[in-house]
C-alpha positions in Angstrom: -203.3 -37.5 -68.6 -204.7 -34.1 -69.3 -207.1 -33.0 -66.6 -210.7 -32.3 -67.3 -211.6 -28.4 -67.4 -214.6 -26.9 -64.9 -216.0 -23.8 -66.7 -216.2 -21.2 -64.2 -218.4 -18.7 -65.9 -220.7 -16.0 -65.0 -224.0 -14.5 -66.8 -224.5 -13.2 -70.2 -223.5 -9.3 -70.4 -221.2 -10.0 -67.3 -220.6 -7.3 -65.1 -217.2 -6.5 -62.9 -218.6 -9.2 -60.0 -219.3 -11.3 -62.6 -215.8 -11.3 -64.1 -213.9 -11.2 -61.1 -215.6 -13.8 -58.9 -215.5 -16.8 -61.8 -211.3 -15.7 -61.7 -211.1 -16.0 -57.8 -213.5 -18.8 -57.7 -211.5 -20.5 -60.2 -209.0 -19.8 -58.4 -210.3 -21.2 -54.9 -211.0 -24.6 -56.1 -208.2 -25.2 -58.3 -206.6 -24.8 -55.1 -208.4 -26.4 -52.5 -209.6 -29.7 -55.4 -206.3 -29.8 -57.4 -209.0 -29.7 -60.1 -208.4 -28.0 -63.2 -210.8 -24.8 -63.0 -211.1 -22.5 -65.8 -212.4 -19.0 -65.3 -214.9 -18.2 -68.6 -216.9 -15.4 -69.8 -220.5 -15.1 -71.4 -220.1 -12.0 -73.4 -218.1 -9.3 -73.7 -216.7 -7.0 -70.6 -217.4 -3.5 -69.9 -214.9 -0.7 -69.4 -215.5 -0.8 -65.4 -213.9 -4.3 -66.0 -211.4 -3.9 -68.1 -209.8 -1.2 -65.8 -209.7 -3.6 -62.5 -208.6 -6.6 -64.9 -205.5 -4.3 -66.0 -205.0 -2.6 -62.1 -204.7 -6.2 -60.8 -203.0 -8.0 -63.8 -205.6 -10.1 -64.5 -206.3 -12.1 -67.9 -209.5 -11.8 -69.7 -211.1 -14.9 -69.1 -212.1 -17.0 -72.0 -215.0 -16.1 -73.8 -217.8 -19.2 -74.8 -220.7 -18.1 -76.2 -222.4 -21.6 -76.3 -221.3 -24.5 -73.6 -223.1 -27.3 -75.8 -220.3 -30.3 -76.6 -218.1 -29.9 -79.2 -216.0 -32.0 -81.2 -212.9 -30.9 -79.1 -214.3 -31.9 -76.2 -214.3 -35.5 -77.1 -211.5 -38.2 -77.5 -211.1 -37.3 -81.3 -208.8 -40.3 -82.7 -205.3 -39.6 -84.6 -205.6 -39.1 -88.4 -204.0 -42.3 -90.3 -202.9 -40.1 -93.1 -201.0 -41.4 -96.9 -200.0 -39.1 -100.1 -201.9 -38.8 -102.9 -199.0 -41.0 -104.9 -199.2 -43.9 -102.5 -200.0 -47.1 -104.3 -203.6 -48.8 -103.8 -201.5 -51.6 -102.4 -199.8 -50.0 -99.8 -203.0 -48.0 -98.9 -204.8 -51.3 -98.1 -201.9 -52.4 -96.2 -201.9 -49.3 -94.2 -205.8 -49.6 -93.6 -205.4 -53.3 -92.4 -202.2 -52.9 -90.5 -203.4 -49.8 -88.6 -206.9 -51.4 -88.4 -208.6 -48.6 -89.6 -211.3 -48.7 -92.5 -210.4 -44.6 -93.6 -206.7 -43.0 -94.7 -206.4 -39.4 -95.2 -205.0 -38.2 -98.6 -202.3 -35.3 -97.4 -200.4 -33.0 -99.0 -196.7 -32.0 -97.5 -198.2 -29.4 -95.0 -200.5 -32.2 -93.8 -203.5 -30.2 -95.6 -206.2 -32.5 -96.5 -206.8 -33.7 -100.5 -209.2 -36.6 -99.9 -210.3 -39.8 -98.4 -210.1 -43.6 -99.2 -211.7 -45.8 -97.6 -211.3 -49.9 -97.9 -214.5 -49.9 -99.9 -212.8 -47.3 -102.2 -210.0 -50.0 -103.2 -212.4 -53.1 -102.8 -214.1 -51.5 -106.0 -211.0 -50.6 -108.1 -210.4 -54.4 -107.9 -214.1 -55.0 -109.5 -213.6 -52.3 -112.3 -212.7 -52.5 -115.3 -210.5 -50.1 -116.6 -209.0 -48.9 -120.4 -205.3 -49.8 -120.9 -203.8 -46.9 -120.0 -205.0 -46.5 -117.2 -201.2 -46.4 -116.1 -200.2 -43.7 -118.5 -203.7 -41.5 -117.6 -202.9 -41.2 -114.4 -198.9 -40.9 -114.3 -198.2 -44.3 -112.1 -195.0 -43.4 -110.2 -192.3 -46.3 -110.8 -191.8 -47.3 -107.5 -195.5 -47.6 -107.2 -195.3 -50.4 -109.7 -191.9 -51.7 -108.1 -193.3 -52.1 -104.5 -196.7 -53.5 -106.0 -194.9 -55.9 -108.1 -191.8 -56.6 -105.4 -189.8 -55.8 -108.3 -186.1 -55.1 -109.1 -185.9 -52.3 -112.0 -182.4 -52.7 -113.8 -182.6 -50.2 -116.2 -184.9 -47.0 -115.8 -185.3 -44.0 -113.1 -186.7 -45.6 -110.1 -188.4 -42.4 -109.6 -189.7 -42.0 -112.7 -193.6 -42.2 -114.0 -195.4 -43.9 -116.3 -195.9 -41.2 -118.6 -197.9 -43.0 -122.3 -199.1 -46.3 -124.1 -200.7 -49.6 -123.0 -200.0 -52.7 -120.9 -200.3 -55.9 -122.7 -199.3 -59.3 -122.1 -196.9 -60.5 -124.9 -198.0 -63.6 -125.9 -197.7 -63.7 -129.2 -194.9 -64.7 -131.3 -192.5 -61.7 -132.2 -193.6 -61.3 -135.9 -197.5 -60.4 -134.4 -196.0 -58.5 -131.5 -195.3 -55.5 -134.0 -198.6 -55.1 -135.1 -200.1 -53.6 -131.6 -196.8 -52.8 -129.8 -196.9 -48.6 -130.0 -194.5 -46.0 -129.1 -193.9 -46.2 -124.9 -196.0 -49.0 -124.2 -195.8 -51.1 -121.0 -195.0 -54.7 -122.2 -195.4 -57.8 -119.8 -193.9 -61.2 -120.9 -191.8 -64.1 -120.2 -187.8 -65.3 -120.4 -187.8 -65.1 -124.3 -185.2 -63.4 -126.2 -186.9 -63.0 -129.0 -189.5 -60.9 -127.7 -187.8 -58.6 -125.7 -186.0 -58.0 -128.4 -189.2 -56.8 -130.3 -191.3 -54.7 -127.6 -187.8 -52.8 -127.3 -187.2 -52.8 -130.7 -190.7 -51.1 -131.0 -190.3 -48.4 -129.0 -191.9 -49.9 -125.8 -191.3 -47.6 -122.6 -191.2 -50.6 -120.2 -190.7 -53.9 -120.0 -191.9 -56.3 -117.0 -190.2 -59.4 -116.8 -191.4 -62.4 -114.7 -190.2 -65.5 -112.8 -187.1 -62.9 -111.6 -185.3 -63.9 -115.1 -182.2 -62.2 -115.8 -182.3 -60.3 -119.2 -179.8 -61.2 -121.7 -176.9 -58.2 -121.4 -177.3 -57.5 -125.1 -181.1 -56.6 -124.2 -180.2 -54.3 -120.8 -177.4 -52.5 -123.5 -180.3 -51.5 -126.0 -182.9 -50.9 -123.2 -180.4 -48.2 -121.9 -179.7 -47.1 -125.8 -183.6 -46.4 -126.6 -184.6 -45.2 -123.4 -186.5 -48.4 -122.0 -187.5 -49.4 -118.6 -186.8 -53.3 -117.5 -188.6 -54.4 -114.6 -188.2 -57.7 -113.1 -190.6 -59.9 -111.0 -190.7 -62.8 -109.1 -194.3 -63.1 -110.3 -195.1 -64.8 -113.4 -197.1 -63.0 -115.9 -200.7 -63.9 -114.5 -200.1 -62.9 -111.3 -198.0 -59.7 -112.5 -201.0 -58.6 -114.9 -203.2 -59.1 -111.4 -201.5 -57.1 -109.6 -200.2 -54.4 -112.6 -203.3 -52.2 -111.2 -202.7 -51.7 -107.6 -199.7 -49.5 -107.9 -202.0 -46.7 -109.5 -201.7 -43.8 -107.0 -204.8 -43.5 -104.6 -205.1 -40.0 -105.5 -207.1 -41.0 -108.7 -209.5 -42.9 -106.6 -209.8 -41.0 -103.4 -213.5 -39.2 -102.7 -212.3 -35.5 -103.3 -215.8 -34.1 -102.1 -216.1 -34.6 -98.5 -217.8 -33.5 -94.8 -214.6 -32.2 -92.5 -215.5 -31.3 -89.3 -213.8 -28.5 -86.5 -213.2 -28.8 -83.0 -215.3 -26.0 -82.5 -218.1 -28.0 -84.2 -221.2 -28.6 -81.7 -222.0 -32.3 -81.4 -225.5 -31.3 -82.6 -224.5 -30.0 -85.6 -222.5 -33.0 -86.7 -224.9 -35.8 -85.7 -227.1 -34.1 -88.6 -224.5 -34.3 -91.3 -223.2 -37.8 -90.2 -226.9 -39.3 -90.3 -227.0 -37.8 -94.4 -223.6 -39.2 -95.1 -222.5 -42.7 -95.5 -218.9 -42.5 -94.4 -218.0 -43.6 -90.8 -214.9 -41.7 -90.2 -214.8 -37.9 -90.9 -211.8 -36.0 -90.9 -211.2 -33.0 -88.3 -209.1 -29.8 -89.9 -207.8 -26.6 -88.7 -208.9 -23.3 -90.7 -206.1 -24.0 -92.9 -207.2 -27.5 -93.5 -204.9 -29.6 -91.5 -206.0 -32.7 -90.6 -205.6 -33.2 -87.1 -207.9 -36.4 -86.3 -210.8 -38.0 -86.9 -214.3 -38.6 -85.7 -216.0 -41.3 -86.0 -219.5 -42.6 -85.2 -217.9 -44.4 -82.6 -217.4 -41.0 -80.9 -220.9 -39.9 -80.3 -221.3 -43.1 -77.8 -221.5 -41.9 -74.3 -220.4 -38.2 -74.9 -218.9 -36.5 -72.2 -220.5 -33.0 -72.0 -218.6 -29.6 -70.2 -218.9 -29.2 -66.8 -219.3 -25.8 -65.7 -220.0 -24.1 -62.3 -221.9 -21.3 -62.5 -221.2 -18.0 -60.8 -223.6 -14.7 -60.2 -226.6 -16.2 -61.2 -228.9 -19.0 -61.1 -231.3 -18.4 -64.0 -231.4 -19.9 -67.6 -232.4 -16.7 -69.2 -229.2 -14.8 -67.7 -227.3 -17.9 -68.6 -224.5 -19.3 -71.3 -226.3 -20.3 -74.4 -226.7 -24.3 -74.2 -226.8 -23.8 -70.6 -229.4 -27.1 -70.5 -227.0 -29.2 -72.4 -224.0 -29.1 -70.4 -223.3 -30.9 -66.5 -223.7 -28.1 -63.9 -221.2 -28.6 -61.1 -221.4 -25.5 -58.8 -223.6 -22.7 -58.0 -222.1 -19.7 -56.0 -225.0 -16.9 -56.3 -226.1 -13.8 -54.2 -229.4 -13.3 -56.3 -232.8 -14.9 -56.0 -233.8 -18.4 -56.9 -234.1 -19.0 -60.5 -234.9 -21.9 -62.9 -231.7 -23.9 -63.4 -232.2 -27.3 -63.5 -229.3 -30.3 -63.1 -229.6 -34.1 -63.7 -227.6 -35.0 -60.3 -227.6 -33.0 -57.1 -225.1 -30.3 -56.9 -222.9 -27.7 -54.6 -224.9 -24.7 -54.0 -224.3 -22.0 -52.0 -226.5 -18.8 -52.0 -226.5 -16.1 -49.2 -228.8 -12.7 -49.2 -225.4 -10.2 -49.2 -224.6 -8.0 -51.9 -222.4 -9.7 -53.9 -221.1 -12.8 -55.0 -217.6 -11.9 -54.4 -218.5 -11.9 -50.3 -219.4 -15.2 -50.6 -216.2 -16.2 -52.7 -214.7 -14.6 -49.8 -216.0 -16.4 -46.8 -215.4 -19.6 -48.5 -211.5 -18.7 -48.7 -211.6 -18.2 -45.6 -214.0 -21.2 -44.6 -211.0 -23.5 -46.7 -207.6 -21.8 -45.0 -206.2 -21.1 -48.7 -204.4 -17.6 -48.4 -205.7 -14.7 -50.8 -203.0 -13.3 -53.3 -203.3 -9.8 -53.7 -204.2 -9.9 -56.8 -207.2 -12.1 -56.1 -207.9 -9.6 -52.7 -207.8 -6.7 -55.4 -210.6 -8.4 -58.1 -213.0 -9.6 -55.4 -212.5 -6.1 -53.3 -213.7 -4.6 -56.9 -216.2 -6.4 -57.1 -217.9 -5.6 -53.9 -216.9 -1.9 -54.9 -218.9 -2.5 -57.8 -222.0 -4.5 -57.0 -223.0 -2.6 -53.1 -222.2 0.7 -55.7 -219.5 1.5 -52.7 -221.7 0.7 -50.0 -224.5 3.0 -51.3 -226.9 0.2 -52.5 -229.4 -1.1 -49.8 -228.3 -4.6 -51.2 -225.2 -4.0 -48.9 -225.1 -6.3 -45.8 -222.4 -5.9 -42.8 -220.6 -8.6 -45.0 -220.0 -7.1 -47.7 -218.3 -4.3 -45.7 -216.2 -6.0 -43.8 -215.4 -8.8 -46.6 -214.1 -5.5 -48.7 -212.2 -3.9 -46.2 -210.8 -7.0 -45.5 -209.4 -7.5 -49.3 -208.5 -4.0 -49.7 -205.9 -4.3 -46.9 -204.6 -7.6 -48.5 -204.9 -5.4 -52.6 -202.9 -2.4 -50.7 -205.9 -0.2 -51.8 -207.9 2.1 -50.0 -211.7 1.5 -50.8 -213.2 5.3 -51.5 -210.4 6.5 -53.8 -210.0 3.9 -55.6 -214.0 3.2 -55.6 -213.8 6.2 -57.5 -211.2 5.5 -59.8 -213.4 2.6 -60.9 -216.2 4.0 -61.4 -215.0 7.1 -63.6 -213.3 4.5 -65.4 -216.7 2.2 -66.1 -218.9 6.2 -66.7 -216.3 6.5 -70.0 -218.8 5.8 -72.5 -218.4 7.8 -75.5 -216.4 5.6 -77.6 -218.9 2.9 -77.3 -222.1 2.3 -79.8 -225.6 2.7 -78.4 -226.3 -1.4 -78.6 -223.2 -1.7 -76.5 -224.0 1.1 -74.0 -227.9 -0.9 -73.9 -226.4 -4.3 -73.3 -223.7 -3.9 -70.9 -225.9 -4.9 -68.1 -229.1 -6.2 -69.1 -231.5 -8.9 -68.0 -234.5 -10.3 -68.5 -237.1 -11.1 -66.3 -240.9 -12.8 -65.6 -243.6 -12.1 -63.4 -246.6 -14.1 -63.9 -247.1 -13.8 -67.9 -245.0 -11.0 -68.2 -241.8 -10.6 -69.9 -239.9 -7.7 -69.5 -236.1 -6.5 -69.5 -234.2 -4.4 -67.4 -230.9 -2.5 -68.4 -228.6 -0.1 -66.4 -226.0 1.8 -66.1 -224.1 4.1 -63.3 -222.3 6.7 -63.4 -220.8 9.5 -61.2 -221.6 12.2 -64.0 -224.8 13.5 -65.0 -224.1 15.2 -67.6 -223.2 12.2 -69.2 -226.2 10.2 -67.7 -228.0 13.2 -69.7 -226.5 12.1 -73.2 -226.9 8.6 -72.8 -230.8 8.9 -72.0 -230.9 10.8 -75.9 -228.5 7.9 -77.2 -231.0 5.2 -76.1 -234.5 6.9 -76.4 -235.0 4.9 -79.9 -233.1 1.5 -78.6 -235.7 0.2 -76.0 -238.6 -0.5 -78.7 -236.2 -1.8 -80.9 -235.1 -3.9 -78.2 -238.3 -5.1 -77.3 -239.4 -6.2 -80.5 -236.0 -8.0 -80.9 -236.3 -10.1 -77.7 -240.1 -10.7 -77.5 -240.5 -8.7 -74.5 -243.8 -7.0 -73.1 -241.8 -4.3 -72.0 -238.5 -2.8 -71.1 -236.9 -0.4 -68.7 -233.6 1.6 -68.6 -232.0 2.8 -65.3 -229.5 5.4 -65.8 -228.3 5.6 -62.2 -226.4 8.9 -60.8 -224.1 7.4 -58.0 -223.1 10.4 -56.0 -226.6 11.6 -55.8 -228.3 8.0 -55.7 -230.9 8.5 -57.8 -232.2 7.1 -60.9 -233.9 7.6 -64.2 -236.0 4.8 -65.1 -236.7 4.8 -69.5 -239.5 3.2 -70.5 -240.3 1.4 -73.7 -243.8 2.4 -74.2 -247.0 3.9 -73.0 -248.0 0.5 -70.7 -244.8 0.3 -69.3 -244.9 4.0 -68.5 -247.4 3.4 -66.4 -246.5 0.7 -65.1 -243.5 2.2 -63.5 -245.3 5.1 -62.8 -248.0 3.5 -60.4 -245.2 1.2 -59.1 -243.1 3.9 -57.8 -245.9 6.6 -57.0 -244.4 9.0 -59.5 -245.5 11.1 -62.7 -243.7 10.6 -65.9 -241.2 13.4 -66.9 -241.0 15.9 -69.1 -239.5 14.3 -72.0 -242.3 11.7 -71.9 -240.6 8.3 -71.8 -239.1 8.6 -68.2 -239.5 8.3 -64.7 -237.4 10.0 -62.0 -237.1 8.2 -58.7 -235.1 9.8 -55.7 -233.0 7.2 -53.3 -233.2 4.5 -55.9 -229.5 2.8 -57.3 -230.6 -1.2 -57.0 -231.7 -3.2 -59.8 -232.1 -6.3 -57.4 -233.3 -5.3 -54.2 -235.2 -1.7 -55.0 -236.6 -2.1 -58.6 -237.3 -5.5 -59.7 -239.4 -6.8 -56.4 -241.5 -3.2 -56.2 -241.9 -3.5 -60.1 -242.7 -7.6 -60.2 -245.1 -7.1 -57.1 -246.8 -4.1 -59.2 -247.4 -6.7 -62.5 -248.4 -9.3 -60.2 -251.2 -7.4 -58.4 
């Protein structure tokens, strides 16, 4: 039985803690629950990332972009599939041995052509269709052969009905010529006379009842002009009956259909199963391979994901469809947000600088040895979040948890440190909207909505470009978002200071009063000295400052 997946995942625009503790998180209670844990990701990573992913050998964790239920994450059923040249006999005989009220319509790659449903055939028994029905619609042989039980003894078995009529030959042979035409399909009884006729007149098949043996002189000219003999144990009436059940489902099946994906949200497909009348839809790859159905049945108690979330706590820095999904797990180094859960869960939040600390403790708290690998992601992370030990967000923990997993990574903390960081400050290849959303979050205080963005580096030159790269992108950005107003930190490690943009004149002076400083030069800045935390030095000064 396959094991149910945990979505470890972290918050949208994830940064290097964010990555790296949902792996070694993962990773912890795969180990210590024999659960099936699954590290995820809510939006792209940055370069910082990418660099400790490849030093330690790490795979990018999946990405999910919306953790609503989807049709994957449901017990799809198996497709019941036929071929579009299947007989409507043997399609209602699949449908009632296989106790299912839909068959697929496949080609050879198992790429879907259309559905038929037992409704579809109970109505081709009510119709009433032209003669040649057969003909139109090229009835395979052996169609007619299994429909009838029949034996052919002269003809191609695989074969199709290619012109004319049926009709019953009731008649005496003298009237017979007057409607027998060129390759019609002639039904009738043990009588020499008129087999002799139909084939005499061209008929393209004869069906023979009661299982009678044709004379040999008749098989010998059946073979000489070309025409099929059919024998049945049926008589005639019953033949006639059942003459239009071998025609191929393919001419019946509903070619216009709903398919569904896996990737399909739940949502979505309630909405186009409550406008359609069919109760099985099929499931198909891009290519259109069916590979199941769903059914109405399905959306009985659904099982949503189950995710544990990592690095955050709030619904605004969370996965899209964060509300709709069962929240396991909350590891979290940040403030209290607004997440709420149906059922009481495991949460652990401590006031240290980053999540990977607490990751940390809690492999140590469990006895489950750290790879080196793992000691190398969540030493990075530490790097990454305390800013190597230079943010006032780093506790006593942090330090020691990082030296701790250095020693196990076979890494020593301030050269690499800065390995990491030159590695995350390489910006120029990316586009101004990435550069904006690498690391930014939204925020409330009181009525207030506001954003904050930022990014380090260890050069200031290139602090220096970015700042005329962004100038336009905050009022965009605003107006985008619904926000009152946004900031932009551009943050100079070595020197620990930081350039605060500001979207517009009231948030200009808003920052301004908050930190007791004037507005630069260029107009749309602030510079504040012995300032590199988003968490612990700007939000609480600048909430406290909209709040008062």
């Amino acid at each position: 039985m396959k094991k149910e997946k945990i979505y470890v995942i972290g918050h949208k625009h994830p940064d290097t803690d964010s990555i790296c503790s949902a792996i070694a998180y993962a990773y912890l209670r795969k180990n210590v629950t024999g659960m099936n844990y699954v590290p995820a990701r809510a939006g792209e990573i940055n370069s910082e990332t990418a660099f400790v992913l490849n030093r330690f050998q790490a795979e990018v964790p999946i990405y999910m972009q919306d953790v609503r239920t989807q049709v994957q994450d449901v017990q799809i059923l198996p497709p019941h599939s036929g071929r579009p040249d299947m007989s409507i006999r043997e399609a209602w005989q699949r449908l009632q041995e296989e106790k299912v009220s839909t068959l697929t319509i496949v080609d050879d790659d198992k790429k879907l052509l259309g559905l038929i449903t037992k409704g579809d055939i109970a109505k081709t028994y009510m119709g009433v269709y032209d003669s040649r029905v057969l003909s139109e619609n090229r009835t395979p042989y052996k169609n007619i052969l299994e429909t009838l039980d029949g034996e052919m003894l002269v003809g191609d078995p695989e074969g199709v009905v290619e012109k004319g009529k049926i009709l019953i030959a009731a008649a005496n042979p003298d009237l017979m010529e007057e409607y027998i035409e060129d390759g019609d399909m002639v039904m009738l009884g043990d009588r020499y006379e008129s087999q002799l006729c139909a084939i005499e007149m061209n008929a393209g098949c004869l069906i023979i009842s009661m299982n009678t043996q044709p004379n040999d002189s008749i098989l010998k000219l059946a073979r000489e002009r070309h025409c099929t003999i059919i024998r049945t144990p049926y008589d005639t009436f019953i033949a006639a009956r059942l003459i239009n059940q071998s025609m191929a489902v393919g001419h019946f099946m509903v070619k216009a259909m709903k398919t569904f994906k896996k990737e399909d949200f739940i949502d979505d497909v309630k909405e186009v199963m409550a406008k359609n009348r069919h109760r099985a839809f099929p499931i198909v790859t891009n290519q259109g391979k069916v590979v199941g159905m769903f059914t109405r049945h399905n959306l009985i108690d659904l099982d949503k994901k189950k995710v544990a979330l990592v690095d955050h706590n709030e619904a605004g820095q969370a996965v899209d469809g964060i509300f709709d999904c069962e929240i396991m797990e909350i590891v979290d180094h940040h403030k209290l947000g607004f997440v709420q859960s149906m059922r009481p869960v495991f949460f652990r939040c401590q006031p240290v600088g980053c999540t990977a600390t607490i990751i940390y403790l809690m492999y140590r708290e469990n006895k489950v040895e750290i790879p080196p690998n793992m000691a190398g992601l969540m030493c990075s992370a530490i790097i990454s979040d305390t800013l190597l030990y230079r943010s006032p967000t780093c506790t006593p923990l942090d330090r020691m948890a990082a030296e701790a997993l250095a020693k196990i990574a076979g890494i020593e903390v301030e050269a690499y440190g800065m390995q990491m960081f030159e590695a995350g400050s390489d910006l120029k290849s990316k586009s101004d909207a990435d550069i904006f959303y690498q690391d930014f979050k939204k925020f409330s205080a009181g009525d207030v909505q506001f954003g904050v963005g930022q990014i380090t580096s260890l050069d200031a030159r290139e602090l220096k470009k970015i700042h005329a790269r962004l100038a336009t992108m905050l009022t965009k950005a605003k107006a985008e978002h619904g926000l009152d107003m946004i900031f932009f930190m551009l943050t100079n490690i070595l020197d620990e200071s930081t350039l605060v943009l500001c979207s517009d004149e009231e948030a200009l002076d808003v920052a301004s009063r908050c930190f007791g400083v004037s507005v630069t030069k260029d107009g749309d800045s602030i510079f504040v000295d012995n300032m590199v935390s988003r968490k612990k030095q700007f939000i609480p000064k600048m909430v406290g400052t909209l709040q008062g």
